[in-house]
C-alpha positions in Angstrom: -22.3 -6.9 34.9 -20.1 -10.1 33.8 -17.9 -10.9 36.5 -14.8 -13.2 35.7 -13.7 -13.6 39.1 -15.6 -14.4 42.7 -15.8 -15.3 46.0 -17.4 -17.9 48.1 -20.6 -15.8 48.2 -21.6 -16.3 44.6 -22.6 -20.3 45.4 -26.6 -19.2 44.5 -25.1 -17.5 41.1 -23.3 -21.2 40.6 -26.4 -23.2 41.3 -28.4 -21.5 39.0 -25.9 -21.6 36.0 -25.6 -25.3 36.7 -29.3 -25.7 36.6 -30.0 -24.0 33.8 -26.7 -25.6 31.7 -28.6 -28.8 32.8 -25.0 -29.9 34.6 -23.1 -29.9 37.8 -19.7 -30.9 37.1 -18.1 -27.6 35.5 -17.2 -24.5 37.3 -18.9 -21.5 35.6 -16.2 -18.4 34.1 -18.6 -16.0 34.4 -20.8 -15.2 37.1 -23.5 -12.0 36.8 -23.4 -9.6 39.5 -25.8 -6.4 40.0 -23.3 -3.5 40.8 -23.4 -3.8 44.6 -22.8 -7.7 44.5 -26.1 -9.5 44.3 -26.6 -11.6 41.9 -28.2 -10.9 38.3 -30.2 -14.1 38.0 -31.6 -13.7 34.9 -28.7 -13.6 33.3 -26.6 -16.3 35.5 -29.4 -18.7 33.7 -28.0 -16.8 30.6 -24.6 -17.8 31.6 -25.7 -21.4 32.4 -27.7 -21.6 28.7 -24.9 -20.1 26.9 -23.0 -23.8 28.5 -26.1 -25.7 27.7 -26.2 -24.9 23.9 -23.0 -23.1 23.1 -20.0 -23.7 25.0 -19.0 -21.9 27.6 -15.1 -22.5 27.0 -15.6 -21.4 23.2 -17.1 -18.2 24.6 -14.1 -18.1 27.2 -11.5 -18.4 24.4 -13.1 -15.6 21.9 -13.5 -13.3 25.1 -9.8 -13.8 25.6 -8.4 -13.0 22.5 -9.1 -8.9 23.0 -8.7 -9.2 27.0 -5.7 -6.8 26.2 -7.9 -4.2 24.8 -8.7 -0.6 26.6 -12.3 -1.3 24.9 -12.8 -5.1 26.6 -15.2 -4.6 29.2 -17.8 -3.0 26.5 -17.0 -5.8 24.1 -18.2 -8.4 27.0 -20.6 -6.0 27.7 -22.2 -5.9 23.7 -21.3 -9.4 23.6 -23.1 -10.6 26.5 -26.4 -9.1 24.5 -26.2 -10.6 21.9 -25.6 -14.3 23.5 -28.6 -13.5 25.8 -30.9 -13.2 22.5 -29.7 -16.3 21.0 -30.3 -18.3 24.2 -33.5 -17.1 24.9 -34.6 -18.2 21.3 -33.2 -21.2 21.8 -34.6 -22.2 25.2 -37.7 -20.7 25.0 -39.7 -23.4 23.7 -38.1 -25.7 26.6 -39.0 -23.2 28.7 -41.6 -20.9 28.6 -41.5 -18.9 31.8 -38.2 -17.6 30.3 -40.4 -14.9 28.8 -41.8 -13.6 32.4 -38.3 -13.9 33.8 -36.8 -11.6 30.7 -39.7 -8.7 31.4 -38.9 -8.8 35.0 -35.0 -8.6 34.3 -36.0 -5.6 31.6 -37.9 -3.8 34.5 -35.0 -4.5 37.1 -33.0 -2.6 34.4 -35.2 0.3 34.4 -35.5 0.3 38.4 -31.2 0.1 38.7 -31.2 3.3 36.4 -33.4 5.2 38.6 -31.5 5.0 41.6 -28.2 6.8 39.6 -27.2 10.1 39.6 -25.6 12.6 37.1 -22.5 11.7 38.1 -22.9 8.2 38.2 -24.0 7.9 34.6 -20.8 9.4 33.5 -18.8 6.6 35.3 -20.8 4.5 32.4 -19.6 3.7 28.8 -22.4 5.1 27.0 -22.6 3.4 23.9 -23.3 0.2 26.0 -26.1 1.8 28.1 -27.9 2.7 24.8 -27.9 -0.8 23.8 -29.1 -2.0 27.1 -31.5 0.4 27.0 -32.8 -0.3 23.8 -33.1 -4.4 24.4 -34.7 -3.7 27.8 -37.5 -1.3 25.9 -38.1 -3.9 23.3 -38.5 -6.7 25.8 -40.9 -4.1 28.2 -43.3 -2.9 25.8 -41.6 0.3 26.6 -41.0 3.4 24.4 -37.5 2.9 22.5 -34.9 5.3 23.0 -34.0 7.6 19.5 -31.2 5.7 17.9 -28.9 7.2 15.3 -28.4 5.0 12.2 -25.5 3.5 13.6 -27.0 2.4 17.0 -30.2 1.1 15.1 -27.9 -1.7 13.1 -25.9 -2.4 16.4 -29.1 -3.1 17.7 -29.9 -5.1 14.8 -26.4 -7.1 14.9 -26.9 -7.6 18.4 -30.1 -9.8 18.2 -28.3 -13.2 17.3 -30.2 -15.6 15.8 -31.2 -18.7 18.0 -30.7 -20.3 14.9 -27.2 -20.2 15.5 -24.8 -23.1 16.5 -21.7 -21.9 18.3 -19.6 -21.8 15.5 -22.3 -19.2 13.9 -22.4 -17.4 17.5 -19.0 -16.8 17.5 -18.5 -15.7 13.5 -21.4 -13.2 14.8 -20.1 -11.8 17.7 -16.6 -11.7 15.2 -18.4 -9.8 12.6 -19.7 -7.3 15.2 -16.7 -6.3 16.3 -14.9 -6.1 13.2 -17.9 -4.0 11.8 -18.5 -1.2 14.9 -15.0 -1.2 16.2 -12.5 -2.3 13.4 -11.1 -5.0 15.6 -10.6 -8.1 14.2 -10.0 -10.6 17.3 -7.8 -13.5 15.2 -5.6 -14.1 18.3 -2.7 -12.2 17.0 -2.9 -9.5 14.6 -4.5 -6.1 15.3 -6.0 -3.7 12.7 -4.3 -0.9 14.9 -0.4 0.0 13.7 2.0 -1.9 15.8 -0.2 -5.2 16.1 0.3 -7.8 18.2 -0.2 -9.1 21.9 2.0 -7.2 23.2 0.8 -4.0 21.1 -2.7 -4.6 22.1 -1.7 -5.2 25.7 0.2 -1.7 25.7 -2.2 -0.1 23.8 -4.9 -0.8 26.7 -2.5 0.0 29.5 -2.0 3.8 28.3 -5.4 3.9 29.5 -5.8 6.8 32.4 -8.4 7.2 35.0 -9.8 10.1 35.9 -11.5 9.7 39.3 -13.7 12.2 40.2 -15.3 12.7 43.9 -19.0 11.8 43.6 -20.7 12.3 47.2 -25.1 12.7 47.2 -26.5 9.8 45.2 -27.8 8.2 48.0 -31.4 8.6 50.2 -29.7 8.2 53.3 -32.2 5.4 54.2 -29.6 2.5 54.2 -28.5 0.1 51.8 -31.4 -1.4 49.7 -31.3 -3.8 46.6 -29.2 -3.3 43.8 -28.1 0.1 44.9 -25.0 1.2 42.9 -21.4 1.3 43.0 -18.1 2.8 41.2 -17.4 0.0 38.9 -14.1 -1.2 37.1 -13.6 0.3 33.7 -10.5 -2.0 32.8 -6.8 -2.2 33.8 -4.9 0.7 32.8 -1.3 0.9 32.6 -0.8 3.1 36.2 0.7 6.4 35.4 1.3 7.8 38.8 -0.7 10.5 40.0 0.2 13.8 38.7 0.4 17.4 40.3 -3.1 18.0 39.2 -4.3 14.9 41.0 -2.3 16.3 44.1 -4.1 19.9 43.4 -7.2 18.2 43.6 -6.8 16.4 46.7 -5.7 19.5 48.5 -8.8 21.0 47.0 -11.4 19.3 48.5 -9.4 18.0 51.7 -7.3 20.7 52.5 -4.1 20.6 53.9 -2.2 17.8 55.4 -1.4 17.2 59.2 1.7 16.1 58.0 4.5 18.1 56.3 6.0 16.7 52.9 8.9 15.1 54.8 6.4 13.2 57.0 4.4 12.2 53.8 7.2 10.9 52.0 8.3 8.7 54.9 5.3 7.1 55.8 4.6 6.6 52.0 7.8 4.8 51.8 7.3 2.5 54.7 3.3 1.8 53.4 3.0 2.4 49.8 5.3 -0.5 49.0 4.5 -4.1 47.2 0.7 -4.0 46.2 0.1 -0.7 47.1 3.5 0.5 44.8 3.1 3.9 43.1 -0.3 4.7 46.0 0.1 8.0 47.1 -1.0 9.2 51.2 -2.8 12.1 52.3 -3.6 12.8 55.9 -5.9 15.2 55.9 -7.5 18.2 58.4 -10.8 19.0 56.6 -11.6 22.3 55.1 -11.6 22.5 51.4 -9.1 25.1 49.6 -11.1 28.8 49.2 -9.5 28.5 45.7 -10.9 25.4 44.8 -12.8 25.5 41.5 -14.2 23.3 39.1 -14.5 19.5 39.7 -13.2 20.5 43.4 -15.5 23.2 44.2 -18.7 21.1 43.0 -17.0 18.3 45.7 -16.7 21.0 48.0 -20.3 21.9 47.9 -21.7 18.4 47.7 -19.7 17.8 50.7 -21.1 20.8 52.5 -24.8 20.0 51.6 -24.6 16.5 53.2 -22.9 18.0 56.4 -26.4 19.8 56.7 -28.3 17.0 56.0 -26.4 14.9 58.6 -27.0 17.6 61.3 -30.6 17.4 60.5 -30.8 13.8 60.1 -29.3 14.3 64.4 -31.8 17.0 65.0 -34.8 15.1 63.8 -33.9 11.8 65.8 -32.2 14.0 68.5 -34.5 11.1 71.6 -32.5 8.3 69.7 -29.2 9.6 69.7 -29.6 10.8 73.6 -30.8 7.7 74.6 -28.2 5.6 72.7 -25.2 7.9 73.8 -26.5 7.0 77.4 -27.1 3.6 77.1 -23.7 2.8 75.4 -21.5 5.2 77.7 -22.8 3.3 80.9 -21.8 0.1 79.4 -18.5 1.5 78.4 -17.6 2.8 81.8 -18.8 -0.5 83.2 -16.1 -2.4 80.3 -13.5 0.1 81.0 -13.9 0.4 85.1 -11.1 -1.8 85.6 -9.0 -0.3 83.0 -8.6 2.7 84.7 -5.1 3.5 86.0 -4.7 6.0 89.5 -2.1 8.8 88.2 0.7 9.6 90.3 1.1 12.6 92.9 4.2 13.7 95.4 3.5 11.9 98.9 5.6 11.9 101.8 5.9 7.9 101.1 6.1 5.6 98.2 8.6 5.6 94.9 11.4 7.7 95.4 11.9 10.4 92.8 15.5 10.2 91.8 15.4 13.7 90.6 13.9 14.8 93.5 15.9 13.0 96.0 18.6 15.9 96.9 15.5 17.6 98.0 15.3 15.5 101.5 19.0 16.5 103.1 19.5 19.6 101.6 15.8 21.4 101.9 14.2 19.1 104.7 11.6 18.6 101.9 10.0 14.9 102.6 7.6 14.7 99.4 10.3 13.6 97.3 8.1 10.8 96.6 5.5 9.2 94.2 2.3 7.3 95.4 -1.2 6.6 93.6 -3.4 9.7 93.3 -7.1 9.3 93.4 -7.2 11.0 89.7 -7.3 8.4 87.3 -7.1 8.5 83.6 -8.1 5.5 81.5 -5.4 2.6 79.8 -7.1 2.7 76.5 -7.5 5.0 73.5 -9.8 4.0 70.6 -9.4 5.0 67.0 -12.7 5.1 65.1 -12.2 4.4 60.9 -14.7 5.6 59.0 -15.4 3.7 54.9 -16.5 6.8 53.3 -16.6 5.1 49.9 -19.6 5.5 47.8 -20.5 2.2 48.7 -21.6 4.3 51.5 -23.7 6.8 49.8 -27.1 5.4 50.8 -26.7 5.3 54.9 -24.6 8.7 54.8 -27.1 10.4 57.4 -27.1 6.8 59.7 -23.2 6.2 59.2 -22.5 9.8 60.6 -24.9 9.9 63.6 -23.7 5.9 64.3 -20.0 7.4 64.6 -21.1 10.3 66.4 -23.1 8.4 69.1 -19.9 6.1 69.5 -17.4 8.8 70.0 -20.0 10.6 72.3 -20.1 7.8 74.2 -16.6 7.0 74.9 -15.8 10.8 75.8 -18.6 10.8 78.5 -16.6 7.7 79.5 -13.3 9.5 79.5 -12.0 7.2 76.7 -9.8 9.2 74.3 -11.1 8.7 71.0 -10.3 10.1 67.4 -12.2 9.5 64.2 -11.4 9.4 60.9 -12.9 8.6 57.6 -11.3 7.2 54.3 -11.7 6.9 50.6 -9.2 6.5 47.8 -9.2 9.1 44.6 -6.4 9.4 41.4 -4.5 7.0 43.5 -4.3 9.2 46.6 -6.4 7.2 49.8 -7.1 10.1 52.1 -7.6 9.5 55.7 -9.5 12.7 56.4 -9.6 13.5 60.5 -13.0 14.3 61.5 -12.3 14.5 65.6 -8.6 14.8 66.5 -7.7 13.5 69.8 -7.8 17.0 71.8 -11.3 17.7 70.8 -13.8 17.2 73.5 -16.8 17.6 70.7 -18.0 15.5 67.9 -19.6 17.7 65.7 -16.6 17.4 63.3 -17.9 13.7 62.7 -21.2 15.0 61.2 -18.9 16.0 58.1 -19.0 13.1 57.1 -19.8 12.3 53.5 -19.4 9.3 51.1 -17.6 9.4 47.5 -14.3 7.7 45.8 -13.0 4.2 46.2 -12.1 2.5 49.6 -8.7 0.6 49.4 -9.1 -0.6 52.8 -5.5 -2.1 53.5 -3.8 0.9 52.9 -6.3 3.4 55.0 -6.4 1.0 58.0 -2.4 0.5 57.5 -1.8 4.6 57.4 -4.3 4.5 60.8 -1.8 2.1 62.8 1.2 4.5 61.9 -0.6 7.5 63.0 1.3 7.0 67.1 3.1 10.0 67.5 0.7 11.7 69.8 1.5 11.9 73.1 -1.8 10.9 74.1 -1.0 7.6 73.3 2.0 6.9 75.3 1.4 3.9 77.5 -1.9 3.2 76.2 -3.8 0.0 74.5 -4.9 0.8 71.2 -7.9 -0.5 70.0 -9.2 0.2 66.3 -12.7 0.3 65.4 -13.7 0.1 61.4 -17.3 1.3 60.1 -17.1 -1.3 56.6 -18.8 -3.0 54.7 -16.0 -5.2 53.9 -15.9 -5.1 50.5 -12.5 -3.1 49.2 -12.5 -1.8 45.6 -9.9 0.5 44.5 -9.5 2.2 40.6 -5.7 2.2 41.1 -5.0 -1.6 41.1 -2.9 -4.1 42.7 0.9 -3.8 42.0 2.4 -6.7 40.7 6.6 -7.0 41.2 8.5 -7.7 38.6 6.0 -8.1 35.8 3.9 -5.2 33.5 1.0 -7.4 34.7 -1.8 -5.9 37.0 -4.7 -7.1 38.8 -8.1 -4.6 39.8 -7.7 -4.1 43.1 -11.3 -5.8 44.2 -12.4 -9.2 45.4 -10.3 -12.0 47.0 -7.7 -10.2 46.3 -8.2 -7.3 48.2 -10.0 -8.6 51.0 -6.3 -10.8 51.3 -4.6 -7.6 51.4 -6.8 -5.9 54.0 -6.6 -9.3 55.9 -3.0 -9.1 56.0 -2.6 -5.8 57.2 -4.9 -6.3 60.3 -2.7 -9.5 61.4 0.5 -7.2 61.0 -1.3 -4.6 63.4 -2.3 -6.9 65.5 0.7 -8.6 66.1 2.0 -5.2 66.6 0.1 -5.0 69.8 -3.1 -2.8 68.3 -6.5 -4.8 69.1 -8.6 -4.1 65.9 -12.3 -4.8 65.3 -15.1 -4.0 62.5 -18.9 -2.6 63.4 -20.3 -4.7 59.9 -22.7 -2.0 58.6 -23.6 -3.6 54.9 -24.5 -6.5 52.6 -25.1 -10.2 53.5 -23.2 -11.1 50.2 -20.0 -9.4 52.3 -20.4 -11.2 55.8 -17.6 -13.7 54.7 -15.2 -10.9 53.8 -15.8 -9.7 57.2 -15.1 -12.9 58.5 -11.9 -12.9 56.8 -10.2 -10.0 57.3 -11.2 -9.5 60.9 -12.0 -13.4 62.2 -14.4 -12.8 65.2 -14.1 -9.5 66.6 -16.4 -8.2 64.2 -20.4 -7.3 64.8 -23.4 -6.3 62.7 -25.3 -3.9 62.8 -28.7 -3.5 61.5 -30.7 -0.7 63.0 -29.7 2.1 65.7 -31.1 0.1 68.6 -28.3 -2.9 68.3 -25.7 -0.2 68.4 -25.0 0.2 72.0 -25.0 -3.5 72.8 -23.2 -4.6 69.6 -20.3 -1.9 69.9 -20.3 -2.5 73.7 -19.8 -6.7 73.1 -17.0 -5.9 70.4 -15.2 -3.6 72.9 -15.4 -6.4 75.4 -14.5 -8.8 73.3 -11.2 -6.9 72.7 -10.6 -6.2 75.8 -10.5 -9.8 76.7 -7.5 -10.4 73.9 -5.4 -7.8 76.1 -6.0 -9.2 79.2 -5.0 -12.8 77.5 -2.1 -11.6 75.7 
C-alpha cells in the first residue's frame, strides 16, 4: 500500500499530502498507491497528517532502521495502522469530514477484497490482512472478524493514541514490534544470533520466492478501478532458479523451440547486467501430460480461459468480421507500395552468373532474371503479447484484439507471428502463439494472463528471435500489447555490490526504454498498442516516445493500429 518510490504520475498523491500537512515545500517519502497504481487518497492525507503533527522524517528514520528485514514490508504495513489512528484522532476535531472520508476508505477496502481470488490472497501476508480487516470493520459498523487472543491485543496496540506526540508515536510503534515480533529496531543490534546490519541485511536476503502461475481472476470486461496486481513482498537475496523452477516452466509451457545450446547462448548475450542470473524460455505451447500439482492446476486454468476466449470470438463474431475487414483494407492500402515484384528467368534482364554457360553451350536464352508479376511484401511484423496478470481483467478483449490484428495482416499477405510474455521463478517465457508458417490464428486465442512481465528482457529475447528465413531481406516492425508498467519478482541486478533494487517503477520502465533504442538502432521499427491505465500513459511515452497509440474500445482498433503502422512505416522510408 506504502510506496517509497514513484513516478511523475503520482503529482495528485503529492498535492494531497501537501494539503493535508498544511505545506508545500517538502517532498513526501511515502506515497499510497491501490495495487494497480491509483492512488489511496485517504491515506495520502494520512501521509500528509502524519508531516503535519508527527514528522515525516522521524517516521522515515524509524522505518529505516529494519529496512534490512525479510519481515519490513508488514512492519510498514502494521505501522502505517497504527499512525493512521493517531492522526485521525488528532485531526478530527480540525476536521470533521475526516470521519466520512475514513468509512468510505473502510468500504473501498471491502470492495478491493472482492475482486481477489484464491490465489491472489495467498500472494498476501496474512497476519496483516487480519489487522486491516479488523480496523476496516470497526470503522464500517461491520461484523469483526474472530481474532485469537493474540490478534485481539495487536489490534489493541495498533490503535495509537492521538494523544501521542511523535516521540510517544515512535516509543509505540517500538514497543509493538518488540512485543509481536521480538525485534527491537535500536539501529544496530538485533535480538536474532549474529546481530547487526549486516546480519539483518543477510538475514532478509535468504529470503526465496516462490512464484506461482495465477491465470482467472479477472471478468474479462477490462481494466476497472483498483483491480489487483502481484505485488512486491521485499528484496530477497536471488538464489538462481533451481531444476524445479525449470520443471515447472516446462510444465505448463512445454518444450522449447530452442535446444539447450541455443538457450544458453542467447541467455548469455541477454541475461547480462540488470537482468544477471534471469533465466530464457522460448516456448511452443502445450503443457507436459505429466504435469501435476501447482503445474497441472496452471495447465487447466490455462485451458478454461482458451474456451472462454473462443467464446468471447463466437459471441461478438459481427465485431471481429467487421474489424478484420476494415483493418486489412487499410493495411493493404499502407503496405501497397511496399510490395516487392519477385524475380523469374526471362530471355532479358540480370544475367544469372550460374546460369550463364547455359547460352553457348545449350542455345538456352533464359539465363536471365527480370521482375515477375508475383509479389511478396518487404515487411514482417512481430506481435508481443503482456500476458502478466496485470492483464487478467481484459483476457477475453486482449486475445480477440490480437487475433483481429494478425487476421488482418495475413488477408494482407503480411507475415506476422505472435507471441505472448510473462516472467515466473526468474524464468520470462516468450510463449509462441502463431509461428510464422501458420496461415491461422486460432493459436492466439490461447492466450491467458498470469506471472510478472519484465518487459526489457521479453521484448529484448523478441529482437534476437531472426533466424528464420522468412525474414531475410525484410523490415521488421514490432508491435507490443502493454500496459507499460513492468514489474518483475526477480529484481534488478546490481554489479559489484550485494545491493538490489525490485525490478518495478522508473527503474524498469529505464530498462525497457533502453532496450527499444538498442533495437531500434538496430534497424527494427518498434511500436506499443497502449491497452491500460491513465496513471501509465507517461511510461508509455517513455519507453516508446511517439509511436505508441491507445486503445480504448474495439472500434479504435483498426484506425489506431492502422496509424501506428503508418507511422512506422514513415521512420523506414526516412531512415
Amino acid at each position: 500500500m506504502i510506496k517509497k518510490q514513484y513516478s511523475g504520475s503520482a503529482r495528485r498523491a503529492r498535492n494531497i499530502i501537501w494539503n493535508a500537512a498544511g505545506r508545500y515545500d517538502f517532498e513526501p517519502p511515502f506515497l499510497a498507491f491501490f495495487p494497480n497504481g491509483t492512488g489511496d487518497n485517504y491515506f495520502n492525507m494520512v501521509i500528509g497528517l502524519a508531516e503535519k503533527w508527527l514528522g515525516l522524517s522521524r517516521i522515515w528514520d524509524f522505518f529505516a532502521l529494519y529496512e534490512g528485514d525479510r519481515r519490513a514490508d508488514e512492519f510498514d504495513e502494521f505501522l502505517w495502522l497504527g499512525l493512521e489512528n493517531c492522526v485521525y484522532e488528532k485531526e478530527l476535531a480540525e476536521r470533521p469530514i475526516l470521519a466520512q472520508l475514513r468509512r468510505e476508505r473502510a468500504e473501498d477496502f471491502y470492495r478491493t477484497q472482492g475482486m481477489l481470488s484464491r490465489q491472489q490472497m495467498e500472494l498476501q501476508s496474512m497476519p496483516v490482512y487480519t489487522q486491516q480487516e479488523a480496523r476496516w470493520a470497526e470503522v464500517s459498523g461491520r461484523r469483526a472478524p474472530p481474532l485469537s487472543p493474540r490478534e485481539r491485543r495487536m489490534a489493541d496496540a495498533l490503535r495509537f493514541s492521538g494523544t501521542l506526540d511523535a516521540d510517544g508515536v515512535l516509543n509505540a510503534m517500538a514497543a509493538f514490534l518488540r512485543d509481536f515480533f521480538r525485534f527491537t529496531p535500536d539501529g544496530g543490534q538485533h535480538t536474532r544470533p549474529g546481530g547487526g546490519a549486516l546480519a539483518r541485511f543477510l538475514l532478509r536476503h535468504e529470503h526465496r520466492r516462490r512464484d506461482q502461475l495465477i491465470v482467472r481472476t479477472g471478468t474479462g470486461e477490462g481494466d476497472h478501478p483498483r483491480a489487483v496486481s502481484l505485488r512486491h513482498t521485499g528484496l530477497g537475496r536471488h538464489v538462481g532458479p533451481t531444476e524445479e523452477d525449470a520443471a515447472y516452466i516446462r510444465a505448463v509451457f512445454g518444450r522449447s523451440l530452442l535446444t539447450d545450446g541455443e538457450l544458453r547462448i542467447l541467455e548469455s548475450e541477454l541475461c547480462v547486467g540488470a537482468d544477471e542470473g534471469c533465466r530464457l524460455w522460448i516456448a511452443a505451447g502445450g503443457a507436459e501430460a505429466s504435469a501435476d500439482g501447482a503445474a497441472a492446476d496452471a495447465c487447466r486454468s490455462a485451458a478454461l480461459q482458451k474456451a472462454r476466449n473462443e467464446a468471447f470470438l463466437h459471441e461478438h463474431a459481427a465485431m471481429v468480421r467487421g474489424s478484420v475487414r476494415q483493418l486489412s483494407t487499410r493495411v493493404d492500402t499502407i503496405f501497397s507500395s511496399y510490395l516487392r515484384h519477385l524475380p523469374e528467368p526471362g530471355r532479358a534482364g540480370r544475367i544469372r552468373p550460374e546460369a550463364a554457360y547455359r547460352l553457348p553451350v545449350l542455345g538456352d536464352a533464359r539465363v536471365f532474371l527480370r521482375d515477375g508479376e508475383e509479389t511478396e511484401p518487404e515487411i514482417c511484423v512481430d506481435l508481443l503479447l503482456d500476458a502478466s496478470q496485470s492483464r487478467m481483467n481484459s483476457q477475453e478483449i486482449l486475445a480477440s484484439e490480437a487475433y483481429i490484428i494478425a487476421k488482418s495482416l495475413e488477408k494482407a499477405r503480411i507475415p506476422v507471428r505472435v507471441c505472448a510474455f510473462r516472467s515466473l521463478r526468474s524464468h520470462t517465457v516468450l510463449e509462441v502463439l502463431k509461428p510464422w508458417d501458420d496461415g491461422g490464428c486460432e493459436g492466439v486465442l490461447r492466450y491467458f494472463a498470469g506471472g510478472w512481465n519484465r518487459d526489457a528482457l521479453a521484448i529484448a529475447a523478441v529482437g534476437r528471435l531472426d533466424g528464420d528465413a522468412i525474414l531475410r531481406g525484410k523490415q521488421r516492425i514490432l508491435l507490443v500489447l502493454t500496459d507499460a508498467n513492468p514489474n518483475d519478482s526477480t529484481p534488478l541486478a546490481a554489479a559489484g555490490t550485494l545491493l538490489r533494487r525490485e525490478y518495478e517503477g522508473a527503474a524498469a520502465v529505464r530498462a525497457a526504454e533502453n532496450t527499444v533504442r538498442a533495437l531500434r538502432g538496430g534497424g527494427m521499427r518498434v511500436g506499443a498498442v497502449f491497452h491500460g491505465n491513465t496513471s501509465h500513459l507517461e511510461n508509455a511515452h517513455q519507453i516508446y516516445g511517439h509511436a505508441y497509440v491507445r486503445i480504448r474500445k474495439a472500434s479504435q482498433l483498426a484506425q489506431g493500429v492502422s496509424d501506428l503502422l503508418l507511422m512506422l512505416l514513415r521512420e523506414t522510408r526516412t531512415d
